[in-house]
N, C-alpha and C positions, 0 to 999 in steps of 0.2 A: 504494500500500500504506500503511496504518493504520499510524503510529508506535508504537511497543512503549516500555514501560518495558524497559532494558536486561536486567534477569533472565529477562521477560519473551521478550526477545528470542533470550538464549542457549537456553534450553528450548526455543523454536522450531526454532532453527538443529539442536540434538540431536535432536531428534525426524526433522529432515530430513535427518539422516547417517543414522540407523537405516533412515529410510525408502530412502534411496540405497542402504546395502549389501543392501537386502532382496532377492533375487533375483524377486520376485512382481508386479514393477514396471514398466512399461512405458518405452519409450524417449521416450515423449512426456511423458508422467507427470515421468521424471524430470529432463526440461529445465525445466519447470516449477518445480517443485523446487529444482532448483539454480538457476533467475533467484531465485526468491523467499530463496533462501541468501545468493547475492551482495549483495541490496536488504537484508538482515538484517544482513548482515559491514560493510554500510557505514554503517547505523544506529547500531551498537555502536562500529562507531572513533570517527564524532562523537561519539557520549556519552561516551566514554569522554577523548577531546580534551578537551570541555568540563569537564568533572570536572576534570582536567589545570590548567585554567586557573584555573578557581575553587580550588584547590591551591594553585598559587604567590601568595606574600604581597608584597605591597608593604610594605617597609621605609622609613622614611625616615630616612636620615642627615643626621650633623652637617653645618651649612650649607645644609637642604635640597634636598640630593641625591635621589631618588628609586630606590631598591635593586632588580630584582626577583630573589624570591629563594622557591628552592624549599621545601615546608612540610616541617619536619624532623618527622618521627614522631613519635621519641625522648623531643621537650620536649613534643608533646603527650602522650604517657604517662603523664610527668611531672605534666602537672595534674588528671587523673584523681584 
């Protein structure tokens, strides 16, 4: 399966809950379905990991210490 940009991805996933509650569905249909949900749910936690990572900032402290340290909202607001 073709990687999705992450919004990309969730619009997928919704359209295949809609498609899952639909009673018009077949039991084959929707194993499909929900493989191609599962392959979706686990694209979106990597992106969503990696985002994560690219988030937390490396700090350096006195003595050249190495920090890592999560990206606080707040003070970016602040430079807005």
């Amino acid at each position: 399966m073709k990687e999705l940009a992450f919004e990309e991805a969730l619009k997928r996933l919704e359209r295949i809950v809609e498609d899952l509650e639909s009673e018009e569905i077949s039991l084959e249909a929707s194993l499909k379905k929900y493989e191609e949900g599962i392959s979706l749910i686990k694209q979106c936690h990597k992106k969503i990991e990696e985002a994560r990572k690219k988030i937390e900032v490396l700090i350096k402290k006195e003595g050249g210490k190495l920090e890592l340290k999560g990206f606080d909202e707040s003070a970016a607001k602040e430079d807005d």
